[in-house]
C-alpha positions, 0 to 999 in steps of 0.5 A: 500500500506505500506504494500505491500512497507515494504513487498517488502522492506522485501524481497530486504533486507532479514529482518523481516517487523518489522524492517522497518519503515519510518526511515528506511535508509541506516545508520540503515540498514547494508543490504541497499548498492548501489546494494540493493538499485536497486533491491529495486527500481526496484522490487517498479517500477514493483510493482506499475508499475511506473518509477522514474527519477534519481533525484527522486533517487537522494531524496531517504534517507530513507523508508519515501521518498519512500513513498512520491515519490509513493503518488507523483504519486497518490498511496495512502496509507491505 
């Protein structure tokens, strides 16, 4: 599922997977603003078919805490 999460990651903000990493946040990432940042939640929701609530969002600082959030809900990673 990491993968699958960097892929989507990716795509939402133009950028090579190697670039990504569980540090990954907006500090590091010119491309992550507020608008990015929704697409990005949104294409997760879609693709693990899950919903966060606004203080999960609230938690979100860097790839990391996506992680979390997903393992939260019972997603495991590989």
């Amino acid at each position: 599922m990491s993968e699958k999460l960097y892929q989507i990651i990716s795509e939402v903000f133009n950028i090579e997977i190697g670039k990504i990493d569980e540090t990954t946040s907006p500090e590091s990432l010119e491309q992550w603003d507020s608008f990015n940042f929704y697409v990005l939640l949104n294409e997760i929701e879609k693709e693990f078919n899950i919903k966060f609530d606004i203080d999960e969002t609230l938690e979100i600082k860097k790839i990391g805490d996506f992680k979390v959030l997903l393992q939260k809900r019972g997603i495991e990673w590989k």
